[in-house]
C-alpha positions in Angstrom: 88.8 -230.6 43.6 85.8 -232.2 41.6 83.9 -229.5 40.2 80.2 -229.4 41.2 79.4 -226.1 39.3 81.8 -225.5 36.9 83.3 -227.5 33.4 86.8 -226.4 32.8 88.9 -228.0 30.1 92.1 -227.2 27.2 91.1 -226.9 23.9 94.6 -225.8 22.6 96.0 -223.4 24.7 92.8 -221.9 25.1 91.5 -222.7 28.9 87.3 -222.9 28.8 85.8 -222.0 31.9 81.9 -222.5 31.9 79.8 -221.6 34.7 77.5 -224.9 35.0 74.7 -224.0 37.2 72.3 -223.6 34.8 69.1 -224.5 36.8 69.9 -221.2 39.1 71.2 -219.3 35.6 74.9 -219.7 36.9 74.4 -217.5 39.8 77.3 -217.7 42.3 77.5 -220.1 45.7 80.5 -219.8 47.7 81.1 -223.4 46.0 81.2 -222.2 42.7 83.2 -218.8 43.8 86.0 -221.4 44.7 85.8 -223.5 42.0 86.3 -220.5 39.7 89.1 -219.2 41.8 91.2 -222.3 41.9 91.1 -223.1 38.0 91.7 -219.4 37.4 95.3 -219.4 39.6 96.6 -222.5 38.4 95.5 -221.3 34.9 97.7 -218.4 35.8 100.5 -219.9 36.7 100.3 -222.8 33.0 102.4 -221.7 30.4 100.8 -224.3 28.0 97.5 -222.2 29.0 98.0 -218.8 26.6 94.2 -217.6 26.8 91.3 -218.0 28.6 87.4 -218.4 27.3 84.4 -217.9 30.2 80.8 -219.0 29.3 77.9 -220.0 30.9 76.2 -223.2 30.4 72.7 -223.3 29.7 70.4 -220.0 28.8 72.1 -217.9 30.9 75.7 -216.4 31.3 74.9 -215.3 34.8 72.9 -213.8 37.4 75.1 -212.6 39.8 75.0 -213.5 43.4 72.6 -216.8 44.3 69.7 -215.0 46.7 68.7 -218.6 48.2 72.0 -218.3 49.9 71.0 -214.4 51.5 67.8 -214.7 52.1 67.2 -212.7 55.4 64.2 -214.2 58.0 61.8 -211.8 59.2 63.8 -210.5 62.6 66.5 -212.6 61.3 70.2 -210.9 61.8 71.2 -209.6 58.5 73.7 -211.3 56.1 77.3 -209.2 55.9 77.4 -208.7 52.2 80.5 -206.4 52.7 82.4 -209.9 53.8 81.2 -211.8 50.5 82.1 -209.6 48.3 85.7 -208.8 50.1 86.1 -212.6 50.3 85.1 -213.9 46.8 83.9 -210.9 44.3 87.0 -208.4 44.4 89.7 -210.9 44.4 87.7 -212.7 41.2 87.5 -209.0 39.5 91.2 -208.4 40.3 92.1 -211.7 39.2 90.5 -211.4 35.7 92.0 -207.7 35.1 95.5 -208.6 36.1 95.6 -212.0 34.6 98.7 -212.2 32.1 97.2 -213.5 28.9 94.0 -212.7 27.6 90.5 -213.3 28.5 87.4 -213.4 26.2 83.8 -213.6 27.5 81.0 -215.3 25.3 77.6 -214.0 27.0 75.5 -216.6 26.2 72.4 -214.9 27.5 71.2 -212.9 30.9 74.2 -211.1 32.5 72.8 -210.0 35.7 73.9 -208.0 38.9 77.1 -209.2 39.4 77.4 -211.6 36.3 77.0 -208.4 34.6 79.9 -207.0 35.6 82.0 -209.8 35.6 81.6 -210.3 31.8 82.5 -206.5 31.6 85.7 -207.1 33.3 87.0 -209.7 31.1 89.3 -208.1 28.4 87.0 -208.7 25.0 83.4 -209.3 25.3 81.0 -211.3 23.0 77.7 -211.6 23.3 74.9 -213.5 21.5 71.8 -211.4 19.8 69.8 -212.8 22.1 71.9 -211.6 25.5 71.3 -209.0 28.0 72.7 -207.3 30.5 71.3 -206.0 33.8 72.3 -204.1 36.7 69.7 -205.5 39.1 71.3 -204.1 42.1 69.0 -201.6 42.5 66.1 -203.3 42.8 67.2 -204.8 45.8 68.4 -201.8 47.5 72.1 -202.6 47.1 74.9 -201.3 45.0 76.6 -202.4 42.2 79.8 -204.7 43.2 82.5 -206.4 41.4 83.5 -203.3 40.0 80.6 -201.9 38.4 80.7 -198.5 39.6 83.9 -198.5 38.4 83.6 -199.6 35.1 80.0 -198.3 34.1 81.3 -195.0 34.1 84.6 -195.6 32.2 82.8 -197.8 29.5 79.7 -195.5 29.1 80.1 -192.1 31.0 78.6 -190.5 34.1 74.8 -189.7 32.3 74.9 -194.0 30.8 76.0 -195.1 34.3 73.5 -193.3 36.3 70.6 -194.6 34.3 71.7 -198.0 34.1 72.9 -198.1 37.6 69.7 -196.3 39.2 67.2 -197.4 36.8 68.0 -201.4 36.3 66.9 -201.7 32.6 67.3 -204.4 30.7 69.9 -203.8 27.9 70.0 -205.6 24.8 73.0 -206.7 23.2 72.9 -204.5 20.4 72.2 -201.6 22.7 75.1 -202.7 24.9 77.1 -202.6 21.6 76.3 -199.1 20.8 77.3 -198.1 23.9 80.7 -199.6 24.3 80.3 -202.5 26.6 80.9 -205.5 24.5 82.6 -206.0 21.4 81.0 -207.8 19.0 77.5 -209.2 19.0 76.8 -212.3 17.3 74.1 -214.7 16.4 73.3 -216.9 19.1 74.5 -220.3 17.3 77.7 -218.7 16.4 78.5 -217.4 19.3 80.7 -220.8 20.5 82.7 -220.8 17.8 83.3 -217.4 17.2 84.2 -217.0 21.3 86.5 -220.0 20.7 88.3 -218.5 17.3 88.8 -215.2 18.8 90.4 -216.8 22.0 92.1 -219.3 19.7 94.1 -216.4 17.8 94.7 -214.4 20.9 96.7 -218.0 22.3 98.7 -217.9 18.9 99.6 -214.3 19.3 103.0 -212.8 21.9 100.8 -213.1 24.9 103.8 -211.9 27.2 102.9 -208.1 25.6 99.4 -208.9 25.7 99.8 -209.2 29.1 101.4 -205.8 29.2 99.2 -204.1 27.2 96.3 -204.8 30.1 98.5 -203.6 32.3 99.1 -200.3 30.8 95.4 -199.8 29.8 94.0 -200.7 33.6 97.0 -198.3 34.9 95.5 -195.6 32.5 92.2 -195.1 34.6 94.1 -193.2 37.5 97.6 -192.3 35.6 98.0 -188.7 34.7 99.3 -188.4 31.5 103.2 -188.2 32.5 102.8 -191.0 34.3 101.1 -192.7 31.7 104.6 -192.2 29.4 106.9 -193.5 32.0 104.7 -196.7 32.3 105.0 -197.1 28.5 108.4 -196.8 28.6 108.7 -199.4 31.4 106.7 -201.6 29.6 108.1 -201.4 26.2 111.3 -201.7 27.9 110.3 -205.1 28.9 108.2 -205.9 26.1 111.5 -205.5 23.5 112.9 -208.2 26.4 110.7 -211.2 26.2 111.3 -213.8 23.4 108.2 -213.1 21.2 109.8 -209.7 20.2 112.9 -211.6 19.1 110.8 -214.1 17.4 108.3 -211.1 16.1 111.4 -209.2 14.5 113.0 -212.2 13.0 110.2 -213.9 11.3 108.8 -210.5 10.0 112.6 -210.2 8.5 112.7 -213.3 6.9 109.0 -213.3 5.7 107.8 -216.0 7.8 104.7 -216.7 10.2 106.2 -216.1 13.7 105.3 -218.6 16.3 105.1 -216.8 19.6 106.2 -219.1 23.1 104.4 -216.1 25.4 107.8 -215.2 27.0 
């Protein structure tokens, strides 16, 4: 496919995926929704791909859902925004929680609606000094999708959640810091380079328990505590498996830097 609203490239085995509609501040079309969706499977399925950077181009990291594309005419039969989020936004959420390997979002500026909580479903967030973050559902009668009833309440608690959720404040980066939802805020010409260090390490480390390790902290959210402990103990049983422990254990024996294959 030739990409019309994305840029997607290796740097490494870091896989950069920046939203490029930065006219519209990178808000979704369905175009773009399966653009992003087909880089992000195969990405899944590359071994030479160990981590995985999202952006946005231009001065904006994303404002949700395009509105030129649910616009409703006066009499006009409304749009089913039930089927677009069932069709693109929940299989983009679930794909970027139960991805594998690791994913770090640089917020390059306005998160909005949806883009919001797309950044705050990726596994380590970054944002510039300059970024925000909005849940704008509300002023457009609608409720907050791609899992951000969800997470608002598990990042910030029920009293945060309400007031960002009902209210639609603008929150700055450093306030979204205080509260939990990203973590780190840089300045805004560092944020490239720090995004693409961080993602850069995670890529060198033993993504195969990386991968794990999301698992077991997703499963957490509904998991009683007993069955918290026999998850763990599945996990680590696979974890002590895979390669990268063998290679982990051996080259901390022998006093050497370990170089982890992500199996």
């Amino acid at each position: 496919m030739e990409y019309q609203h994305i840029e997607c490239y290796r740097e490494g085995a870091v896989g950069v995926l920046a939203l490029n509609r930065p006219a519209q501040l990178n808000s979704f079309n369905e175009r773009m929704h399966q653009e992003v969706a087909e880089v992000l499977k195969a990405w899944e399925q590359d071994a030479e791909v160990r981590a995985i950077l999202l952006t946005g181009r231009g001065r904006g990291f994303c404002a949700g859902q395009d509105l030129g594309d649910r616009a409703v005419a006066p009499g006009g039969e409304a749009p089913d925004l039930g089927l677009s989020i069932e069709r693109y936004y929940n299989p983009l959420i679930r794909r970027l929680t139960s991805l594998p390997k690791p994913v770090v979002c640089a917020v390059n500026g306005v998160a909005a609606g949806a883009g919001a909580n797309i950044a705050l479903a990726c596994d380590i967030v970054l944002a510039a000094r300059s970024a925000s973050f909005i849940q704008a559902f509300c002023r457009l009668g609608l409720v907050p999708d791609s899992g951000g009833t969800w997470l608002l309440p598990r990042l910030v608690g029920r009293a945060r959640a309400m007031g960002l959720a009902l209210l639609g404040d603008k929150l700055g980066a450093e306030q979204a810091l205080a509260m939990g939802l990203v973590w780190r805020v840089v300045d805004d010409e560092q944020l490239d380079s720090e995004a693409m260090q961080l993602a850069q390490h995670l890529a060198r480390q033993p993504t195969y328990g990386l991968g794990l390790i999301k698992k077991a902290i997703h499963q957490a959210e509904s998991n009683s505590l007993e069955q918290q402990l026999e998850l763990e103990r599945d996990l680590q049983r696979l974890a002590g498996r895979s390669e990268d422990y063998r290679e982990g254990v051996d080259a901390f024996l022998n006093k050497r830097t370990p170089e982890y294959k992500g199996r």
